[in-house]
N, CA, C and O of each residue as an XYZ file, in Angstrom:
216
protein
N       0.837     -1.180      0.000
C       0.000      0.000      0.000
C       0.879      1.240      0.000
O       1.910      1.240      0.673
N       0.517      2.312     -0.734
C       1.095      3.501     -1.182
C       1.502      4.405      0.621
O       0.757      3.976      1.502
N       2.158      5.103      0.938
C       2.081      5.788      1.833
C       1.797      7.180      1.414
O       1.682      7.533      0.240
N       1.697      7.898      2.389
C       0.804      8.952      2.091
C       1.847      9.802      1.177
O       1.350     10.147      0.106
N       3.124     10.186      1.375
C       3.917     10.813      0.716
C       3.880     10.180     -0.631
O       3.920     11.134     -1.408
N       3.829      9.169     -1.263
C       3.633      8.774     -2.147
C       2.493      8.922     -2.979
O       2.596      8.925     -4.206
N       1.268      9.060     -2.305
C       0.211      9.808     -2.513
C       0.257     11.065     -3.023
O      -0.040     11.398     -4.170
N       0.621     11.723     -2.175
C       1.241     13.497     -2.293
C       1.929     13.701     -3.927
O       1.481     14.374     -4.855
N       3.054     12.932     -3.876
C       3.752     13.018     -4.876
C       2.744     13.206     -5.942
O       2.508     14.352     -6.323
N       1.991     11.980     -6.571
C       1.518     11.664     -7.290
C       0.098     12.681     -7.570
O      -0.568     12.851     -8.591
N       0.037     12.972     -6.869
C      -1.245     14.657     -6.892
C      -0.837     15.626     -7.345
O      -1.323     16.204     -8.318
N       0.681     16.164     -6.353
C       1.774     17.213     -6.969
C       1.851     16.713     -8.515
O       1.297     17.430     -9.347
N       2.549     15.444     -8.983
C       3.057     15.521    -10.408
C       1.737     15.735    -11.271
O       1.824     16.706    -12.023
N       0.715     15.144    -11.319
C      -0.561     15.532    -11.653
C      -1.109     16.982    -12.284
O      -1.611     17.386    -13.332
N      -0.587     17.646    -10.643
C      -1.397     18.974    -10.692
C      -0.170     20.020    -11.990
O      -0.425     20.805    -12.903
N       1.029     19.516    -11.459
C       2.400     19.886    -12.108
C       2.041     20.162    -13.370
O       1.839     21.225    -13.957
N       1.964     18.300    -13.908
C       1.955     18.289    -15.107
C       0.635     18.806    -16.170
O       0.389     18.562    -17.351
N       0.015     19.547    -15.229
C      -1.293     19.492    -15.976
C      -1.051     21.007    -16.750
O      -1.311     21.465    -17.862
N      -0.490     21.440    -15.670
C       0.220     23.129    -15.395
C       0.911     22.926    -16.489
O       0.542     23.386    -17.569
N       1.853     22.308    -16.365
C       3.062     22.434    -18.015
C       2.246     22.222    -18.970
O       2.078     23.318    -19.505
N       1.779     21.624    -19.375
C       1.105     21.048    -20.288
C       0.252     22.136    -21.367
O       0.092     22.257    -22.582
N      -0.149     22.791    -20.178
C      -1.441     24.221    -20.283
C      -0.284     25.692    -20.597
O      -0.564     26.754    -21.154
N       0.416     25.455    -20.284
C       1.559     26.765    -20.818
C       2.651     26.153    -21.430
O       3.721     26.760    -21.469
N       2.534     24.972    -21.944
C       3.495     24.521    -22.948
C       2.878     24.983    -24.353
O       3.420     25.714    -25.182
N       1.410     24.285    -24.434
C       0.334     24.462    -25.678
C       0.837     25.508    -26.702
O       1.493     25.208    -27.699
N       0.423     26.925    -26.320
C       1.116     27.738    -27.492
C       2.882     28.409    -27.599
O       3.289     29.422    -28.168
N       3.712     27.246    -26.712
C       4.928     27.615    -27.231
C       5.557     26.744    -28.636
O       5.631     25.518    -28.713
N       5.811     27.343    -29.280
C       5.676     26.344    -30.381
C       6.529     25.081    -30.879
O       6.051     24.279    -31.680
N       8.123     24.925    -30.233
C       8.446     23.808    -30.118
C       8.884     22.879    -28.326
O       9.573     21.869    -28.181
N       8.347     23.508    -27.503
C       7.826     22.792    -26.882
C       6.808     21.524    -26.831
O       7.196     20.360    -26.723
N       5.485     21.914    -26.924
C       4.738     21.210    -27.151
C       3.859     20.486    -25.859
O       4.538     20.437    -24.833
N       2.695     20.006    -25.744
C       1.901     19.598    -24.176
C       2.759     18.465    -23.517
O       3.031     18.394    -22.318
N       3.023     17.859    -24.197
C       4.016     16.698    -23.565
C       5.226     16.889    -23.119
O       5.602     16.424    -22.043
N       5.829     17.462    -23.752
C       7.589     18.018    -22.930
C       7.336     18.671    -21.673
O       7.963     18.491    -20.629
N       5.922     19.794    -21.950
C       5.611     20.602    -20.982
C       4.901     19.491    -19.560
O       5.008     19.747    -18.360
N       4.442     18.689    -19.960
C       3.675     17.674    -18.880
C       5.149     17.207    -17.969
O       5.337     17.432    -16.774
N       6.046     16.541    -18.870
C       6.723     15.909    -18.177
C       7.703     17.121    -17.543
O       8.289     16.587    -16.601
N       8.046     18.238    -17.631
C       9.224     19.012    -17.262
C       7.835     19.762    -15.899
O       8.384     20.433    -15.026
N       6.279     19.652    -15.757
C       5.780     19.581    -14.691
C       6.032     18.985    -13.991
O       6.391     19.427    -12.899
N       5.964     17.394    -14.313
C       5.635     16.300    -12.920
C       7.467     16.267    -13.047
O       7.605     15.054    -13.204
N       8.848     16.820    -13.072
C       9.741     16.150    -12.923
C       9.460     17.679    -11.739
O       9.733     17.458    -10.559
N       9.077     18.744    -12.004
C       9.047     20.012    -10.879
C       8.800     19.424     -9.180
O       9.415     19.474     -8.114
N       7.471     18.846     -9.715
C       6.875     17.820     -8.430
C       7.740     17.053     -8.158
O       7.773     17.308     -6.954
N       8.723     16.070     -8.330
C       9.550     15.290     -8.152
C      10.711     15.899     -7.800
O      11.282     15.438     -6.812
N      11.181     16.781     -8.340
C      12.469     17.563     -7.367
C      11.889     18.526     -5.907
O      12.599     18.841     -4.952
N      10.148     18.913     -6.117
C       9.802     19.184     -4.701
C       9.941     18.218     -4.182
O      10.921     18.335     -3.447
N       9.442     17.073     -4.099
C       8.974     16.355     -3.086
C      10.689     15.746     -2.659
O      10.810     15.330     -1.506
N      11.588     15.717     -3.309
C      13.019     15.385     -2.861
C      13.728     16.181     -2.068
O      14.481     15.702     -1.219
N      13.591     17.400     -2.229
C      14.167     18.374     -1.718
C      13.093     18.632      0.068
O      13.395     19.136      1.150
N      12.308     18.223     -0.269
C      11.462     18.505      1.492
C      11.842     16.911      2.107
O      12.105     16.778      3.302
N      11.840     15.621      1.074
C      12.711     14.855      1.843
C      14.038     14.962      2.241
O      14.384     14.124      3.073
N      14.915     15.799      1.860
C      16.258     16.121      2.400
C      17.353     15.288      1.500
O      18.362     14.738      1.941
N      16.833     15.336     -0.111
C      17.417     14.448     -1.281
C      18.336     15.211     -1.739
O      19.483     14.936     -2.090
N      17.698     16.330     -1.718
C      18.910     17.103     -2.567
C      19.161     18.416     -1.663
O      20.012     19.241     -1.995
């Protein structure tokens, strides 16, 4: 079973990637997908950095 931080994460990269995604759209070689994933990797260096990763 997931723990709650793992939970978290997965909401953060979500909410992240939804965000990139939505201000990636009209950059023109970007694109929604580069922008999704360069969201949820945002969420993923938060959630490392409040674990004491980096």
């Amino acid at each position: 079973m997931a723990s709650t931080e793992d939970k978290k994460l997965g909401k953060d990269m979500a909410k992240y990637g939804a965000i990139g995604a939505l201000v990636a759209i009209p950059v023109p070689f970007v694109g929604p997908i580069i922008g999704a994933a360069a969201g949820a990797g945002y969420a993923w260096y938060r959630s490392n950095k409040r674990k004491g990763g980096f």
